[in-house]
N, C-alpha and C positions, 0 to 999 in steps of 0.2 A: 694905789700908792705902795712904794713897795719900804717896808719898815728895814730902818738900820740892824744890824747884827748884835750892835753894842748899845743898846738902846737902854740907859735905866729907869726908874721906877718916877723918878727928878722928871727926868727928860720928858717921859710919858704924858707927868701930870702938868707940865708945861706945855706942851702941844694940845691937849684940850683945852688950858684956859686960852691959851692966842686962837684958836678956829675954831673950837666951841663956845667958849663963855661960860664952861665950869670953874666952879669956886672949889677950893679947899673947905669943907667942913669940920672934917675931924680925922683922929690917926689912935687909932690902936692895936698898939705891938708896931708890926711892921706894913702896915697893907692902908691907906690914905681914900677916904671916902669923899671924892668930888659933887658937886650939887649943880645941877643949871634951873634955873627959876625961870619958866615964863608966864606971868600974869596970874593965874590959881594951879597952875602945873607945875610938876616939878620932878626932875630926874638924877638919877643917882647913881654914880659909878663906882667900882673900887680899885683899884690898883695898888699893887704891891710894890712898897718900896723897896727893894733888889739893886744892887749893884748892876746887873745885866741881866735882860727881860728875857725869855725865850721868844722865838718869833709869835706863837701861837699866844702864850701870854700877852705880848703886848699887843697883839691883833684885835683880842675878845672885844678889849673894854672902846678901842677904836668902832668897833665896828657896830656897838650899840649908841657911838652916840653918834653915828654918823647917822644912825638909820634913824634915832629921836628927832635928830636934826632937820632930816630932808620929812618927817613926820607924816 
């Protein structure tokens, strides 16, 4: 998947809850902790809420829940 250039921290956390199923948790300062819950597991993201992600930033937190996902 190739990530937008202009991608912020909004947009991010909006694309893991549509094809993941992470929830917003909590927010301290500037960086928004995501949670996916299945049955006694549970996983947890963070991302930073940024006006504009760097590619490599917004890549990470993709790419751990892509990998929790396919499990």
């Amino acid at each position: 998947m190739r990530l937008p250039r202009d991608m912020s921290g909004e947009d991010l956390a909006r694309l893991l809850r549509r094809r993941y199923g992470y929830e917003p948790v909590r927010q301290r300062g500037s960086h928004m902790t995501l949670t996916r819950t299945d049955g006694d597991e549970s996983h947890s993201v963070t991302v930073p809420r940024h006006r504009a992600l760097r590619v490599g930033t917004a890549a990470r937190p993709l790419r751990l829940a892509h990998h929790e996902w396919l499990g």
